[in-house]
N, C-alpha and C positions, 0 to 999 in steps of 0.2 A: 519448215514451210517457207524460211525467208530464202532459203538456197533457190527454189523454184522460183519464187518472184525474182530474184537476182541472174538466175538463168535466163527466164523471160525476159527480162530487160536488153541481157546483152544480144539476145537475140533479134530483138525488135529492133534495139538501135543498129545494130550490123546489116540488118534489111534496110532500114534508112538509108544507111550509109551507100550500099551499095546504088541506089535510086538517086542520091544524090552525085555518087560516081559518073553514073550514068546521064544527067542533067549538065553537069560539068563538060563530057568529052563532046552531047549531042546538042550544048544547048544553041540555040538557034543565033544569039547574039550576044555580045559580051554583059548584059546587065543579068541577062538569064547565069551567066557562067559566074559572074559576081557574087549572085544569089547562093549559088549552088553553093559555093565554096564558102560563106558565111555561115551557110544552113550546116556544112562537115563538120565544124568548127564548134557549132555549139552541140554537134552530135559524140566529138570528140571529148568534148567539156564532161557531158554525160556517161560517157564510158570513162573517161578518169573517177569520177564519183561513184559508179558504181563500184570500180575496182575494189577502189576506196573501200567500201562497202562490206565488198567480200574480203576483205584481206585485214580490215578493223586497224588499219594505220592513218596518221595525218597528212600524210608526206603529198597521197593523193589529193587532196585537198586542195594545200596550196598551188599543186601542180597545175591544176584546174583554175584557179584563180589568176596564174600569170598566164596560163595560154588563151584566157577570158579576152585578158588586156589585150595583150598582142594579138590576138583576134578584130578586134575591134578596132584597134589603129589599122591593123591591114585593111579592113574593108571601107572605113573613112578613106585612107589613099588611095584606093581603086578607084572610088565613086567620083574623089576630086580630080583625079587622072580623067576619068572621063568625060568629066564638064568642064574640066578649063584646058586639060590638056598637057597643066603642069605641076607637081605638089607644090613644091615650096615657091613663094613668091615671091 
């Protein structure tokens, strides 16, 4: 039964993903594209875990855990990129 839920998952999140594909190339202005590409980012997070999941190793885990980080410093320096225009001060 978990194989099915585990299949639903990848599925819904690959739909996600795709929607969010699609917000990214269409979005209308760059906070929209920012968004997009934060929202991949924790969809990606989720299909590491799931893998995880299906495959009953730790490895995904962590994986998940440093692309979290690096996720989130990336979308911090987008947002600062576009209110001051410069990261580092």
């Amino acid at each position: 039964m978990i194989e099915y839920a585990i299949l639903f998952g990848f599925a819904s999140i690959s739909l996600a993903m795709l929607m969010n594909l699609h917000r990214l190339i269409a979005g209308p202005d760059s906070v929209n594209r920012i968004l997009a590409l934060d929202t991949m980012t924790i969809n990606t997070i989720a299909l590491f875990i799931l893998y995880g999941i299906w495959q009953g190793t730790t490895t995904n885990f962590e994986a998940a855990l440093l692309f979290a980080m690096v996720g989130f410093i990336t979308t911090v320096a987008f947002c600062k990129y576009l209110m001051r225009g410069d990261i580092i001060e």
